[in-house]
ZAMARGU-4260 file (C-alpha; in steps of 0.2 Angstrom, whole numbers, plus 5000, padded with zeros to 4 digits):
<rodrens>
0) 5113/5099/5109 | 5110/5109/5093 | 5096/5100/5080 | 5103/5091/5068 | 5094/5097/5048
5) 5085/5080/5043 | 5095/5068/5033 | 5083/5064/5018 | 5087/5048/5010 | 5094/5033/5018
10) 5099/5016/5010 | 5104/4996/5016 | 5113/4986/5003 | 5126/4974/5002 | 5142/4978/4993
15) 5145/4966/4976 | 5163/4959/4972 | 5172/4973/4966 | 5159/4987/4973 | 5164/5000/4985
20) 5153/5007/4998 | 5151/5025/5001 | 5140/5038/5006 | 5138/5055/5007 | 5125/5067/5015
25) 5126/5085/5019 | 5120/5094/5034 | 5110/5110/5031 | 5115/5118/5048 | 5132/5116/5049
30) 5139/5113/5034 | 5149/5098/5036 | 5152/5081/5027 | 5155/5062/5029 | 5159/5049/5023
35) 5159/5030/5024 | 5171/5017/5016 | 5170/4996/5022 | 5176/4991/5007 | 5195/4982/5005
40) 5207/4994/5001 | 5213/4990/4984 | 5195/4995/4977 | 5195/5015/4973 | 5179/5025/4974
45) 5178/5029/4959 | 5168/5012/4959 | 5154/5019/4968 | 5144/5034/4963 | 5132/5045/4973
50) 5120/5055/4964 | 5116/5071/4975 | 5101/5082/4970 | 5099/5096/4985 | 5094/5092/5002
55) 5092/5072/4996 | 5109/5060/4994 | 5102/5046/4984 | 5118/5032/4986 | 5119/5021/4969
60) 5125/5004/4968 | 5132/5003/4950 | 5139/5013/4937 | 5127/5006/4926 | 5111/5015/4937
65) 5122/5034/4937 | 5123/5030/4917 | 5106/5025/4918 | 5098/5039/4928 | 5109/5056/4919
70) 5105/5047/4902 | 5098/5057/4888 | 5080/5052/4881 | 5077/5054/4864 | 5061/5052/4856
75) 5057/5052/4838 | 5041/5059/4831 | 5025/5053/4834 | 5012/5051/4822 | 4994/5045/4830
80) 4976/5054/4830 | 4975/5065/4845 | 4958/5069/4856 | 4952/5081/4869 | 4960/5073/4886
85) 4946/5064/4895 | 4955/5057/4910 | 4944/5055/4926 | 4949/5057/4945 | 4947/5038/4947
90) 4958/5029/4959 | 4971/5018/4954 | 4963/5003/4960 | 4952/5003/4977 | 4975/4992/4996
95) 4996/4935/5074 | 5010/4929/5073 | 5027/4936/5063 | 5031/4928/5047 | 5041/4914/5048
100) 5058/4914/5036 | 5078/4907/5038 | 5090/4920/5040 | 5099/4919/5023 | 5098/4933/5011
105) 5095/4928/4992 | 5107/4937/4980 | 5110/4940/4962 | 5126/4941/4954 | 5134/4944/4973
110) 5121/4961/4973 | 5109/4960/4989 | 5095/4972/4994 | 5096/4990/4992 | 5083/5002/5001
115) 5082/5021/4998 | 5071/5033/5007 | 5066/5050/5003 | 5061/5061/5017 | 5053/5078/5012
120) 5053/5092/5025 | 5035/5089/5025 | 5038/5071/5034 | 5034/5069/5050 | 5043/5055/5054
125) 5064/5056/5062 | 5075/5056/5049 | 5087/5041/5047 | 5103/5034/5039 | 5112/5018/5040
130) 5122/5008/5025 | 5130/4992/5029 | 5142/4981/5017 | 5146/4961/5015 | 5159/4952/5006
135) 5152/4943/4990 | 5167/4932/4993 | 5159/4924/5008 | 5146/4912/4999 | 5133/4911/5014
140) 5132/4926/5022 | 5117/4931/5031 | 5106/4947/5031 | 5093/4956/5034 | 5086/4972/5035
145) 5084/4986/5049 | 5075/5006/5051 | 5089/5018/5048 | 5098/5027/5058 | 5100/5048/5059
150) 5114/5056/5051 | 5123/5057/5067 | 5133/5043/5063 | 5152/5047/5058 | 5168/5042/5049
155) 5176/5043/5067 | 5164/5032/5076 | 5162/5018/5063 | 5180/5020/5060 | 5184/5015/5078
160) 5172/5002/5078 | 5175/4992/5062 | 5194/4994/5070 | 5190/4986/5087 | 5183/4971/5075
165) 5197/4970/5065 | 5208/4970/5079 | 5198/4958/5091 | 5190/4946/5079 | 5176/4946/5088
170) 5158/4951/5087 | 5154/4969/5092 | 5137/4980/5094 | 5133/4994/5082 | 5130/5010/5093
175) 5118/5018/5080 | 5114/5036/5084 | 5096/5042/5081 | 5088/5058/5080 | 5073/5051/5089
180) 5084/5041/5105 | 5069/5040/5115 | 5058/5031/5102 | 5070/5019/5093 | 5085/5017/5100
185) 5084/5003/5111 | 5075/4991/5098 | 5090/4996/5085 | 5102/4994/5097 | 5098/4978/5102
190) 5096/4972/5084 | 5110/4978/5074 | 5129/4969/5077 | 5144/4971/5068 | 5151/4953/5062
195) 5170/4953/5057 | 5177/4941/5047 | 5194/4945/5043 | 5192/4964/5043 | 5181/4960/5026
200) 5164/4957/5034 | 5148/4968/5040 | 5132/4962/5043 | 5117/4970/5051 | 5104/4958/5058
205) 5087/4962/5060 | 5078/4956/5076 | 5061/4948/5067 | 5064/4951/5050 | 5075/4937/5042
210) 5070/4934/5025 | 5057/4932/5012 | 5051/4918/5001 | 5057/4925/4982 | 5042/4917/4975
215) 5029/4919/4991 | 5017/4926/4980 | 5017/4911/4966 | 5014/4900/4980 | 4998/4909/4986
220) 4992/4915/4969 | 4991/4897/4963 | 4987/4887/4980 | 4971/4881/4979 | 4968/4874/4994
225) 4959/4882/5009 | 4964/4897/5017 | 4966/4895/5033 | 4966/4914/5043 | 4964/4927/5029
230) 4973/4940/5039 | 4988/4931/5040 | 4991/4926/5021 | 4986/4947/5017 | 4999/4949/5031
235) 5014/4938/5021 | 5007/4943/5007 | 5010/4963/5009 | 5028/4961/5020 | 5030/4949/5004
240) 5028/4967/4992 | 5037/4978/5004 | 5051/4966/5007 | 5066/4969/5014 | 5057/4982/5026
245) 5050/4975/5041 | 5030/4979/5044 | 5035/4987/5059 | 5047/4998/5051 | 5037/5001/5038
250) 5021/5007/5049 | 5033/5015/5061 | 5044/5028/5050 | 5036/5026/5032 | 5017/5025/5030
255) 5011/5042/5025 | 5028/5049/5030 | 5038/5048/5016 | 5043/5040/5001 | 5055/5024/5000
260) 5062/5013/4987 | 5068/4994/4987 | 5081/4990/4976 | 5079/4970/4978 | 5090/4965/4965
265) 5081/4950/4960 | 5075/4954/4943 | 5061/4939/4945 | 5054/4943/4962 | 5038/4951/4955
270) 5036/4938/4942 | 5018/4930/4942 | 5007/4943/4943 | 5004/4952/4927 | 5016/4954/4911
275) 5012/4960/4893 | 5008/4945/4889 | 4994/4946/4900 | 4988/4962/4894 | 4988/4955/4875
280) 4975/4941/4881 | 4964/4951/4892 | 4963/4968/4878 | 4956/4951/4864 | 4947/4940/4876
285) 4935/4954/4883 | 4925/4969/4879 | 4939/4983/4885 | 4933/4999/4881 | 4942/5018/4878
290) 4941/5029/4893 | 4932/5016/4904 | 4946/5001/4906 | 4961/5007/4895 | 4967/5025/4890
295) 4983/5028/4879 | 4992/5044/4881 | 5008/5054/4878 | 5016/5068/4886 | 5029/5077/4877
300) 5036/5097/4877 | 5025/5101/4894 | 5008/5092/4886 | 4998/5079/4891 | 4988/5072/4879
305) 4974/5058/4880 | 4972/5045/4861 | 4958/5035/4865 | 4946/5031/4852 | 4928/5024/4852
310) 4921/5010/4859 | 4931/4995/4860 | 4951/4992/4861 | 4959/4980/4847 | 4975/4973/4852
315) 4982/4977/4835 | 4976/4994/4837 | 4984/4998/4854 | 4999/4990/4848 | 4998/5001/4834
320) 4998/5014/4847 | 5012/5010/4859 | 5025/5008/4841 | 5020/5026/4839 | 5027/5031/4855
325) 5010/5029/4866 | 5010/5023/4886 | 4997/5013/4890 | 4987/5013/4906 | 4974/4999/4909
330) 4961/5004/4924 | 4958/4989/4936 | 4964/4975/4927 | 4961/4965/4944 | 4944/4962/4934
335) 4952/4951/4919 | 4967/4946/4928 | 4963/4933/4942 | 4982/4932/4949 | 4980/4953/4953
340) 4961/4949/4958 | 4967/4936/4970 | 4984/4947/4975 | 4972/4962/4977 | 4955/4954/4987
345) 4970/4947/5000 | 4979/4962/5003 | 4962/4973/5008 | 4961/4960/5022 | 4975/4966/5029
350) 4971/4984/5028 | 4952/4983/5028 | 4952/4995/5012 | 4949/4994/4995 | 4963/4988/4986
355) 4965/4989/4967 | 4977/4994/4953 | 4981/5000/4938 | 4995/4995/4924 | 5004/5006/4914
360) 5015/5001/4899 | 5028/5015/4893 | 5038/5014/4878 | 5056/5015/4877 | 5062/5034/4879
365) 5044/5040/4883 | 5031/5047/4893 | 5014/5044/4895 | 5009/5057/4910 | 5012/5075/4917
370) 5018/5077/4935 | 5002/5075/4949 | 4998/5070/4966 | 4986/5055/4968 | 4973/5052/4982
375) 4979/5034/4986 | 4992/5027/4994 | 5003/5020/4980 | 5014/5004/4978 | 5023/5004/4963
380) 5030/4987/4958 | 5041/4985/4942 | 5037/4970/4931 | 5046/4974/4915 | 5061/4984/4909
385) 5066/5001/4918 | 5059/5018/4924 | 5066/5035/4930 | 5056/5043/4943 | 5055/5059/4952
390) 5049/5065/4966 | 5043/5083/4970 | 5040/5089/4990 | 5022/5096/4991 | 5019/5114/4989
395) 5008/5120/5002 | 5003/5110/5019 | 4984/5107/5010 | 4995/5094/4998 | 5000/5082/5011
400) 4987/5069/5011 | 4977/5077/5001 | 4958/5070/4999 | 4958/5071/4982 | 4970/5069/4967
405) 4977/5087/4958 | 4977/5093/4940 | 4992/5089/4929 | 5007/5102/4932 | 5019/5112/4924
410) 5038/5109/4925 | 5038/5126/4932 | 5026/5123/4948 | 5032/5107/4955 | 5055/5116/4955
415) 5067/5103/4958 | 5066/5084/4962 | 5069/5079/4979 | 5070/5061/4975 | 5073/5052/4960
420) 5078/5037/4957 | 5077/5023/4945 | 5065/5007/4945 | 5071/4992/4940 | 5062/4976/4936
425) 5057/4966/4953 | 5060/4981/4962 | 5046/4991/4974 | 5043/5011/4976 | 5028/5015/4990
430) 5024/5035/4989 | 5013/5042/5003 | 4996/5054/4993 | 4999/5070/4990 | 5017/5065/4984
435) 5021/5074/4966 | 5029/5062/4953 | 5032/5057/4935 | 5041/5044/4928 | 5050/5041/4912
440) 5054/5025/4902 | 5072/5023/4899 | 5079/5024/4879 | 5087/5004/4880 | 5070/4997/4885
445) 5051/4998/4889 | 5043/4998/4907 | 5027/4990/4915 | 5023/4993/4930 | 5009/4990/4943
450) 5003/5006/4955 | 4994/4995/4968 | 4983/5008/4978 | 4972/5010/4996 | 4966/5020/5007
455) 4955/5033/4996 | 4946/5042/5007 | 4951/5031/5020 | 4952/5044/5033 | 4949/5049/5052
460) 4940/5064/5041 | 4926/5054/5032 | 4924/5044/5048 | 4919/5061/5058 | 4908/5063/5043
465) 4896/5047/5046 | 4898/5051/5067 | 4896/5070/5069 | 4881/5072/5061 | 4873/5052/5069
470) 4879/5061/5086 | 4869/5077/5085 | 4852/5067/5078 | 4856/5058/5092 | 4860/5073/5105
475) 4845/5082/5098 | 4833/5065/5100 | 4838/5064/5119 | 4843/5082/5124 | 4828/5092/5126
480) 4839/5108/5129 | 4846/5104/5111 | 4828/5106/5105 | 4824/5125/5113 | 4824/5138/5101
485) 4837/5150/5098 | 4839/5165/5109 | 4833/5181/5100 | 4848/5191/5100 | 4858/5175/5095
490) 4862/5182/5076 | 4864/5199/5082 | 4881/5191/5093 | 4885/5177/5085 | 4893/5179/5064
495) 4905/5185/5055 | 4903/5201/5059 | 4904/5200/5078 | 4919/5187/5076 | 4931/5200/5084
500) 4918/5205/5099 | 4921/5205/5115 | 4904/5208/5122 | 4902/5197/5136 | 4884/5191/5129
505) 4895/5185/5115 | 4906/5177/5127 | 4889/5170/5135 | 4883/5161/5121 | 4901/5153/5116
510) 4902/5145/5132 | 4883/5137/5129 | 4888/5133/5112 | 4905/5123/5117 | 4895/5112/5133
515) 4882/5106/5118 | 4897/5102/5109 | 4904/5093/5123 | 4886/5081/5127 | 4885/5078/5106
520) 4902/5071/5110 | 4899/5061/5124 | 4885/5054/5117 | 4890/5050/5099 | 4886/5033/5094
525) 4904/5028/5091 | 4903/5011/5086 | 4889/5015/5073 | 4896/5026/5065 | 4908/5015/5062
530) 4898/5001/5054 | 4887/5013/5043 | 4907/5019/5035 | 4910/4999/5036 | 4896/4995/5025
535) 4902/5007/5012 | 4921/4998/5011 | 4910/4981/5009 | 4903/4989/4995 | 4920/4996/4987
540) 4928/4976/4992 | 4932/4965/4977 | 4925/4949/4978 | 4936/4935/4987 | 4944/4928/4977
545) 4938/4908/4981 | 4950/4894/4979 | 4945/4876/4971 | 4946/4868/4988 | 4934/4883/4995
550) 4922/4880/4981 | 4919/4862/4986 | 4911/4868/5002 | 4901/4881/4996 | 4887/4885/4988
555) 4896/4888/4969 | 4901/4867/4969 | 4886/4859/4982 | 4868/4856/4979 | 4857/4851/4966
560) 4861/4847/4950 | 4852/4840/4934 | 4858/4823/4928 | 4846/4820/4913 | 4832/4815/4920
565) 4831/4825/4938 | 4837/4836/4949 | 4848/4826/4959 | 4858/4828/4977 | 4849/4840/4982
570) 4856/4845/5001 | 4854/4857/5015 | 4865/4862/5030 | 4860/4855/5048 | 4863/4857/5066
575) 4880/4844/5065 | 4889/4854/5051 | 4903/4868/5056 | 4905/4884/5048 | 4915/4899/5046
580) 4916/4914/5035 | 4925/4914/5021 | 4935/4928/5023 | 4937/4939/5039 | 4931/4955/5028
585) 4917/4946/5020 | 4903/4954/5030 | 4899/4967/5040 | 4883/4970/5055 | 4877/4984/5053
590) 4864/4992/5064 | 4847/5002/5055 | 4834/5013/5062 | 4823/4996/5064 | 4835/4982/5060
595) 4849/4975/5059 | 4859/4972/5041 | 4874/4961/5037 | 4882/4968/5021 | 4894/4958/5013
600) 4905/4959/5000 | 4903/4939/4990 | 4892/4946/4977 | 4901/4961/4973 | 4907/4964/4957
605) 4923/4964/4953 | 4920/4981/4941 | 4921/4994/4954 | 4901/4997/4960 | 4895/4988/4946
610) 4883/4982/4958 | 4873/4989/4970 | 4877/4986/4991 | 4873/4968/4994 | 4866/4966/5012
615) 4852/4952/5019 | 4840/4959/5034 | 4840/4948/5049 | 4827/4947/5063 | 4833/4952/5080
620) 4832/4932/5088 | 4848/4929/5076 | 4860/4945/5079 | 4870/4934/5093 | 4874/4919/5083
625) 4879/4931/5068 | 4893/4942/5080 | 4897/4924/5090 | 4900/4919/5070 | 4911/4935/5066
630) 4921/4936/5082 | 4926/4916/5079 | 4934/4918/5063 | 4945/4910/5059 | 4937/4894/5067
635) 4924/4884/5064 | 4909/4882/5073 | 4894/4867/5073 | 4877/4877/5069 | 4871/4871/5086
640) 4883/4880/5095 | 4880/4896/5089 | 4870/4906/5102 | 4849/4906/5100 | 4836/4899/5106
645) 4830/4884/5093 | 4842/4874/5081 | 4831/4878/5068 | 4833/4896/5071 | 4852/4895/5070
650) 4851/4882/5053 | 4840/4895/5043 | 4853/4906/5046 | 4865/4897/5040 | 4857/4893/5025
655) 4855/4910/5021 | 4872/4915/5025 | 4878/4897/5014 | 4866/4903/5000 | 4874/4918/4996
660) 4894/4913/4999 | 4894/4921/5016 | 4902/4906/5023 | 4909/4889/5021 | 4908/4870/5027
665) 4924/4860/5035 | 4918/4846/5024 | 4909/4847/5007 | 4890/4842/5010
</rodrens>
């Protein structure tokens, strides 16, 4: 069976009243092209519009998006004092059960959910396709969203089942063809149907994905009662952002794979968790400073340029700046803002990484920065207005998943987009690092957005950094053969000069090398490597972010208090209480040369490092109740059920671990 050339953009939507629904896509190998039409016959195509760039097909849903997306973007003259460009390498902000939902699917203005995805040769994910339509008519329809198909789904096949439907009335299975059969198609087959109503009505039903609540995240950013299992909020919390794609989709087919868009339709979906407003408040309530929180910054005619001024940001000043035709970029704002702070310290629980971001305000018609590749993993959400965006494929193998962010480019260096697309507000955007991009506010309005960010040197890499050199101290502590000196003639064989050798000495000497690599290996303190790399992602952690009700049985809200004439209520934990950590990420063990250390994240700072690693030392008699402690999370446990030898033993522990906000009571004391 001849390879099929990769289909590099796929799309799910739902048509509106008086939309059509086609699609295009071309095939590199054999030249041919399909198309797709489920829409009544008295609509034309001229309805529907596909913007084609290359090897990438990016379906549109309305006119007004094409207009929006081959629209010319004027800009008048700018008049501002301009500095030297001091922009740093700093991140953008250091990201059991299925979620729960009903099966219908909110729409706006009879538009539902749209999801493009960009698949560069570089991917190493199968590329798929699959569209679907619905009648707006039909006021209760249900839908939900599944992984794409390959582009081996044609006008013939789809034609002869949307037929059989019409003509039976009944429900029928969608045979989805995949490039990958082996991996994925069995789940899609067993999770996608075709439901006729009248010859009128598609739907594609997705097995565990149903529907999201719109205003999920409102709920959790201003509940304030107790959080149960941390995990699980970070859990709804991120399919929450990502929605409609499933979390198995998304792991499966997009993480570090390739780029996707969500075109939710829903205009308010991200409301509630930063807005101009916002930035107004924080730039006069706190000391904001150029170059450290806040940078302003213009790129026009090929040339970036950085604004800042000294010392502190004014808000009449900034604003000054952005009428002059200046984008805005504040760093962290999850420091002033405590819905992003809260949004931000829930979702790291889910990926046990540092999660921050960065907000960036563009002036209509503008843009505020040259094309780049970042080092994070990027999660774009749209607050306000609109934003063109491109794409670019990486230019050598060394840019995909790059370790460190590039240099601005030149139009020149980056060629041709490969996806581009445009951001509309409540909409989402995730680009694996190492992705090439730059975005542009459209004339009719101004955009801010959010880039929430993870996984900065997050890799397999940096964890073979902590164990390969912990393995060979360890190899050359037990390994006596590791401590004999080298052999005389061992330079005089082994180098750059002998690499194309074939003296069998040589040959000797390899084979003695490659068995020591072996024992380091088979030796390597695995796990403690792994806690020594933890201790440092404590250190990156924000804070939790503690609710009211959490406060009550903690430290920060029990204890002695002065009430005029005395400290008063003084109170101490004791054998009978039950406890539990406050977050499952809060705190780390980690093993020392003499020791043990729990690290913990509690009294971090929610300034990136503006603190230094916060860790108690604990005695050897208390290591058992600390892992019994961490392994029950997310249950409580009485202090004279912990594991030890003495109820005194296990209460001093708690009251160190209560003192500094490690843990919590299931009543307030």
């Amino acid at each position: 069976m001849p390879k099929k050339s990769p289909i590099s953009a796929y799309s799910i939507y739902a048509k509106g009243e008086g939309e059509t629904d086609d699609r295009q896509a071309s095939d590199q190998k054999n030249n041919t092209q399909w198309k797709r039409k489920m829409d009544n016959k008295q609509n034309t195509a001229a309805d529907q519009t596909s913007c084609f760039n290359g090897d990438f097909v990016i379906p549109l849903v309305s006119k007004s998006i094409v207009g929006s997306i081959h629209s010319k973007n004027p800009r008048k003259k700018k008049k501002s004092v301009k500095h030297v460009d001091r922009d740093s390498s700093r991140m953008e902000g250091k990201t059991k059960s299925e979620i729960n939902e009903t099966d219908n699917t909110k729409s706006v203005n009879g538009k539902s959910d749209m999801i493009i995805s960009s698949a560069p040769e570089y991917s190493n994910s199968k590329e798929i396709s699959r569209s679907k339509g619905s009648n707006a008519n039909l006021t209760n329809a249900k839908e939900s969203h599944l992984p794409a198909t390959s582009a081996g789904l044609t006008d013939k096949s789809l034609g002869k089942k949307k037929q059989t439907a019409k003509r039976s009335g009944k429900n029928r299975k969608l045979k989805l063809l995949l490039s990958d059969k082996e991996k994925l198609e069995e789940d899609l087959t067993a999770t996608a149907e075709v439901l006729d109503n009248q010859g009128n009505e598609t739907k594609l039903k997705r097995r565990k994905l149903k529907n999201v609540e719109d205003d999920l995240v409102v709920k959790i950013l201003n509940d304030e009662r107790k959080i149960d299992d941390s995990f699980e909020v970070a859990k709804q919390l991120f399919q929450w952002m990502i929605s409609p794609i499933p979390l198995d989709t998304f792991f499966s087919l997009i993480w570090e794979r390739k780029p996707i868009l969500a075109q939710r339709r829903l205009s308010n979906y991200n409301n509630g968790l930063f807005n101009c407003h916002d930035l107004d408040r924080i730039v006069r309530e706190n000391y904001i400073e150029y170059s450290v929180n806040l940078d302003v910054t213009t790129y026009e005619n090929g040339v970036r340029e950085t604004h800042n001024a000294e010392g502190r940001v004014l808000a009449s000043v900034m604003w000054d700046y952005y009428q002059n035709g200046c984008s805005i970029r504040m760093l962290n704002p999850q420091s002033y803002s405590k819905s992003l702070w809260k949004f931000c310290s829930l979702l790291q629980e889910y990926f046990g990484s540092f999660v921050g971001c960065n907000m960036y305000l563009t002036p209509p018609g503008t843009q505020g920065f040259a094309p780049h590749y970042d080092d994070i993993e990027a999660f774009v959400l749209q607050l306000e207005g609109k934003k063109k965006w491109r794409f670019y494929k990486p230019r050598n193998d060394m840019e995909i998943l790059p370790e460190h962010s590039s240099g601005n480019f030149n139009q020149d260096e980056i060629g041709k987009p490969t996806f581009e697309f445009v951001l509309e507000q409540g909409d989402f955007a995730y680009f694996p690092r190492g992705t090439i991009h730059q975005a542009q506010s459209l004339p009719d309005c101004h955009s801010l957005h959010i880039t929430v960010s993870t996984c900065q040197l997050h890799s397999f890499g940096k964890y073979f950094e902590k164990l390969l050199p912990m393995a060979v101290r360890t190899a050359f502590n037990s390994d006596i053969e590791m401590r004999k000196s080298l052999p005389p003639d061992f330079f005089a064989n082994i180098g750059e000069i002998h690499a194309n050798s074939t003296d069998a000495r040589r040959k000797q000497l390899i084979s003695q090398i490659k068995q020591f690599l072996k024992n380091i290996i088979d030796e390597a303190p695995f796990d403690e490597a792994a806690d020594q790399l933890a201790a440092n992602v404590i250190h990156d952690y924000l804070p939790p972010c503690c609710t009211e009700e959490e406060k009550k049985c903690m430290i920060f809200k029990t204890g002695g208090r002065w009430d005029g004439s005395g400290v008063v209520d003084c109170a101490r934990l004791n054998e009978n209480d039950k406890i539990k950590l406050i977050r499952r990420e809060a705190a780390r063990l980690v093993k020392s040369d003499v020791d043990y250390q729990l690290h913990f994240s509690t009294e971090n700072s929610k300034i990136y490092h503006g603190y230094q690693p916060q860790f108690v030392e604990l005695p050897n008699e208390m290591i058992d109740a600390v892992k019994y402690l961490i392994s029950s999370y997310p249950d409580y446990k009485r202090i004279s059920d912990l594991p030890g030898n003495g109820n005194d033993i296990k209460v001093d522990l708690a009251n160190v671990l209560y003192e500094k906000g490690i843990i919590m009571t299931q009543c307030p004391i």
